[in-house]
C-alpha positions in Angstrom: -166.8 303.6 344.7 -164.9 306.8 344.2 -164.1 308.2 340.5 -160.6 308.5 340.9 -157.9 310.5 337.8 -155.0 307.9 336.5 -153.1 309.5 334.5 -150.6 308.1 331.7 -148.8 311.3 330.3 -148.4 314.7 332.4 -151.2 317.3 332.6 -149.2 319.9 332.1 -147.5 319.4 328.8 -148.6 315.8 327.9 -145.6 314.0 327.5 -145.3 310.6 328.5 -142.0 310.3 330.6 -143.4 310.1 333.8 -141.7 308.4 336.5 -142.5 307.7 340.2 -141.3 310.5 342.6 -142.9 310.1 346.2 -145.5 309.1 348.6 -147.1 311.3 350.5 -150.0 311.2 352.9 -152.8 313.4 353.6 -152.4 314.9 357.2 -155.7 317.4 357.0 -158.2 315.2 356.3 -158.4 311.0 355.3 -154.6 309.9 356.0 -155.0 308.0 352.5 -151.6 308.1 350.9 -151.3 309.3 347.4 -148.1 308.5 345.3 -146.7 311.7 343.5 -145.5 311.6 340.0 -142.7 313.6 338.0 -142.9 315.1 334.6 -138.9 314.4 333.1 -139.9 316.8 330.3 -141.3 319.8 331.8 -140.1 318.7 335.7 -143.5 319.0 337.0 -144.7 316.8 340.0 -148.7 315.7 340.4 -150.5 314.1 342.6 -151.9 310.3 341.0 -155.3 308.3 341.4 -156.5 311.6 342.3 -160.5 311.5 343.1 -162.5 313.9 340.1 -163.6 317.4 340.4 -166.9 316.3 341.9 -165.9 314.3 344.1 -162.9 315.8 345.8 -165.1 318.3 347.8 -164.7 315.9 350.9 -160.9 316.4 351.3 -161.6 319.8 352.6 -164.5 319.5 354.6 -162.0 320.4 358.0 -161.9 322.8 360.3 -157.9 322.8 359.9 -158.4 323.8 356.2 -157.5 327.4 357.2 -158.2 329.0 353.8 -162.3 327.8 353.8 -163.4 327.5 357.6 -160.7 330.8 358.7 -160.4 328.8 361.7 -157.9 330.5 364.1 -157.9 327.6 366.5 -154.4 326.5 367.9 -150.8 328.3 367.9 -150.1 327.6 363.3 -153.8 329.0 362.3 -152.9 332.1 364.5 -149.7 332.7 363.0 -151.5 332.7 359.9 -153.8 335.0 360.0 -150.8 337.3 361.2 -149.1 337.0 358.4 -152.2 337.1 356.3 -152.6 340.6 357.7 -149.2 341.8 356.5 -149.1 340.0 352.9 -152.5 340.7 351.9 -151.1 344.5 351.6 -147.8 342.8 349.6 -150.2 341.2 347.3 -152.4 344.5 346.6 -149.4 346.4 346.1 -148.1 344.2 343.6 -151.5 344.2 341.6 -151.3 347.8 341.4 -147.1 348.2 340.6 -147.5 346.0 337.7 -150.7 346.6 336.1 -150.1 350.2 336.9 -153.6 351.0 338.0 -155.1 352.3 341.1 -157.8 350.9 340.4 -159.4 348.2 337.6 -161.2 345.3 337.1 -159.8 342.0 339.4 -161.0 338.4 338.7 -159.9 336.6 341.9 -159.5 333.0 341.7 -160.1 330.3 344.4 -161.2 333.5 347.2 -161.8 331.3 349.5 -163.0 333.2 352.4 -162.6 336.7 350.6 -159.8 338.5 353.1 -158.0 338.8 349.8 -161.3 340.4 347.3 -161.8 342.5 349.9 -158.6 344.0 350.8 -158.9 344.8 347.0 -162.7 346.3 347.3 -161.3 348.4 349.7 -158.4 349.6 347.9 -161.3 350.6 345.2 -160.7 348.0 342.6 -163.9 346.2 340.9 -163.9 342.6 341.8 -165.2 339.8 340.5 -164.3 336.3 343.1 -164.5 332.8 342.0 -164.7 330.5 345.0 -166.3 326.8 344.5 -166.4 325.6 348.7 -169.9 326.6 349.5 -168.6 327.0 353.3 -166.0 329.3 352.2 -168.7 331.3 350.1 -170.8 331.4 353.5 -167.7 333.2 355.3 -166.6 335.3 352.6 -170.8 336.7 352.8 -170.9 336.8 356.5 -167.6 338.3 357.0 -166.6 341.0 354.5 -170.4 340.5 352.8 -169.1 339.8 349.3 -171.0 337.7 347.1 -168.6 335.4 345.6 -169.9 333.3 342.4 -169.1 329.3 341.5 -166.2 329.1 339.7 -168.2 328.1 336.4 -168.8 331.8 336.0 -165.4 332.3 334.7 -166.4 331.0 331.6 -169.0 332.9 331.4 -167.2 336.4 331.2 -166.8 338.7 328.2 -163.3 339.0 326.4 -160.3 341.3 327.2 -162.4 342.2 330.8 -159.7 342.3 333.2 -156.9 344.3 334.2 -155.4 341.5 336.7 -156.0 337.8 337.6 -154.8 336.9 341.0 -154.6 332.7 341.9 -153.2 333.1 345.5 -152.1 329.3 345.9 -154.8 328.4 344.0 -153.8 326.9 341.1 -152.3 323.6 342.0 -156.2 322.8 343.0 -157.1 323.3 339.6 -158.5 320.0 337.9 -159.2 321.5 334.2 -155.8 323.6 334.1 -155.6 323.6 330.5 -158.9 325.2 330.1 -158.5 327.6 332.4 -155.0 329.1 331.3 -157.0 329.5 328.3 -160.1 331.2 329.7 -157.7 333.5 331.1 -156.2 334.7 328.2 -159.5 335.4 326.6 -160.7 337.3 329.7 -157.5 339.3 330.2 -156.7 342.4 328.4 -153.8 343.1 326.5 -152.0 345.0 329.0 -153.3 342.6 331.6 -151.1 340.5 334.4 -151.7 337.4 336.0 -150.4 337.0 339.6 -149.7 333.1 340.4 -148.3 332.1 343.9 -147.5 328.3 343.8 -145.3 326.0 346.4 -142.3 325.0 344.7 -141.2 321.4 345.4 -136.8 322.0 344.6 -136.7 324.9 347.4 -134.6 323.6 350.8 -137.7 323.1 352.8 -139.3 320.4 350.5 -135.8 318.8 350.2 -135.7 318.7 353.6 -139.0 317.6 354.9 -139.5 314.9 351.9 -142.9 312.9 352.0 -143.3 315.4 355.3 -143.1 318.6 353.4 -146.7 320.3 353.9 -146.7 321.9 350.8 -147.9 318.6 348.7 -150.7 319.1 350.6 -152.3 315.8 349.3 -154.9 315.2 347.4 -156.2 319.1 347.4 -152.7 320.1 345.7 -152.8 318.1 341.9 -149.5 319.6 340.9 -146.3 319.8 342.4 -144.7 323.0 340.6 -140.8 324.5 339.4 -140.2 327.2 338.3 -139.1 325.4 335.2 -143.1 324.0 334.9 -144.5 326.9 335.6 -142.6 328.8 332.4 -143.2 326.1 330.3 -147.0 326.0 330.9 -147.3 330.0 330.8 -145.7 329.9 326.9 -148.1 326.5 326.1 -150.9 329.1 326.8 -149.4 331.9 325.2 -148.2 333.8 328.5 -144.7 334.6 329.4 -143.6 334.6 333.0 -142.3 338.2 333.2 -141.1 338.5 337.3 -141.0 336.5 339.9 -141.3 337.0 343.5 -140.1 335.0 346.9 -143.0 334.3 349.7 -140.3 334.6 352.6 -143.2 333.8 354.9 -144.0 331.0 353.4 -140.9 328.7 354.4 -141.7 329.1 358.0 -145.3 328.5 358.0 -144.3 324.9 356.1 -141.8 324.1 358.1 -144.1 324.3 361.4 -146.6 322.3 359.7 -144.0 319.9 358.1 -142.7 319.3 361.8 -145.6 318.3 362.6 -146.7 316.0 360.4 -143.0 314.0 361.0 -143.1 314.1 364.6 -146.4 314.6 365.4 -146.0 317.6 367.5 -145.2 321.0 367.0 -141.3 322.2 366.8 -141.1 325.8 366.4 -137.8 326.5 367.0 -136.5 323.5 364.8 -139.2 325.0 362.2 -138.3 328.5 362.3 -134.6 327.3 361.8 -135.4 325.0 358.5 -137.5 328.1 357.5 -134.6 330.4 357.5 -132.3 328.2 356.2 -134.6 327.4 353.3 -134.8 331.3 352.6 -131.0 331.5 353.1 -130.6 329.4 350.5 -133.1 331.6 348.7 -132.3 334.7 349.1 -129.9 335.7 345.8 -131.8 333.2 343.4 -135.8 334.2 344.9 -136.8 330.7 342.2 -135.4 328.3 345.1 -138.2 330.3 347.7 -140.4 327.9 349.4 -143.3 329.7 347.6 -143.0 332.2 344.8 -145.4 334.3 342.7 -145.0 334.3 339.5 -146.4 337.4 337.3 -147.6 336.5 333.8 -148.8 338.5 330.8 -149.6 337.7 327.1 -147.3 336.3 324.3 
């Protein structure tokens, strides 16, 4: 039988007003349904009876998991990499505005197949990527030959190393958040920034879409963030969110996958309309973005 998480307080901030938010069901992989739960303290969302760090490697063994396989099979995965192309030069040139450095030392979390460590080799910054999918790993080595290490290593780094930490929708898979906040402010220097891109369940889109909305991403997604959550577990870690950025992108790409998932076919014009809608609704208050990135530093 499967080791499954219960949880009876919220792992973010450990209070125990939880109440019952939605079901959702996982489209990518197992079509189990997993009930999502709602912090009323902090106002995060997670995922419930979630199966443990070892064995939650199954719900993305699929080709359709984009980020591991870089699959670009059917019409969404090639829109992706499309956009991929264009943001991974957003992303580097956000590194470098607000750590100010052409160059430094980047820890990269959850690389998955390395577009991301690379783009930043390239740009001549010293990288170090954590990646724990072994397929992934495979890619990242056959494809841009970087040699990313299991995500254990991060513990294993010296103090005040690095100039940035990038989690590119990464952290929601994280099962021992605590501990890694933590790790990172021992690892990051003084000066140092942390660049988080998260979903963010009260934009338009999720409203929208409901148990639908792609970006709960069941089981692989543990938390359900707000921007609220997110700046109360940067200060429970001694970080302060310092700017944060909309992922107009983002809004469409969920939407076509949301569409999906409710009708069981593709809708790209109906998509591309909830998409812009959702970033109209955005666009003078960037915290209601479907996605946003969040930059950190220390307390």
């Amino acid at each position: 039988m499967a080791e499954i998480i219960t949880y009876n307080s919220c792992p973010c901030c450990n209070n125990s007003n939880i109440t019952s938010f939605l079901k959702a069901k996982d489209y990518t992989v197992s079509n189990e349904v997993f009930e999502i739960l709602k912090c009323n303290n902090c106002t995060v969302a997670f995922t419930q009876n979630i199966p443990t760090q070892s064995q939650i490697g199954k719900y993305y063994q699929s080709t359709n998991y984009i980020s591991h396989s870089d699959t670009k099979q059917g019409l969404i995965s090639k829109i992706y990499h499309a956009v991929r192309n264009i943001t991974l030069v957003s992303k580097r040139n956000l590194v470098i505005k607000h750590t100010n450095k052409q160059a430094g030392n980047l820890l990269d979390i959850g690389a998955g197949t390395g577009a991301f460590s690379n783009a930043m080799q390239l740009a001549k910054w010293n990288v170090t990527g954590l990646e724990p999918d072994e397929i992934a790993r495979t890619n990242a080595k056959n494809k841009y030959d970087l040699d990313l290490q299991n995500p254990e290593n991060l513990f294993k780094q010296n103090p005040e190393t690095f100039d940035a930490i990038t989690l590119w929708h990464v952290l929601e898979h994280i099962h021992t958040l605590q501990e890694y906040l933590k790790q990172f402010h021992i690892v990051l220097k003084k000066e140092g920034k942390i660049f988080i891109a998260v979903p963010n369940y009260t934009c338009y889109d999720a409203g929208y879409y409901k148990e639908y909305w792609a970006g709960y991403d069941v089981p692989r997604h543990l938390y359900h963030f707000s921007p609220k959550s997110m700046e109360l577990l940067a200060a429970k870690n001694s970080f302060k969110v310092s700017k944060t950025y909309p992922m107009w992108f983002d809004s469409t790409y969920v939407a076509m996958l949301s569409e999906q998932y409710k009708k069981g076919k593709q809708n790209l014009l109906k998509a591309y309309f909830i998409g812009m809608l959702s970033n109209a609704k955005a666009m003078f208050n960037h915290k209601k973005c479907s996605s946003v990135i969040y930059v950190l530093e220390k307390l």
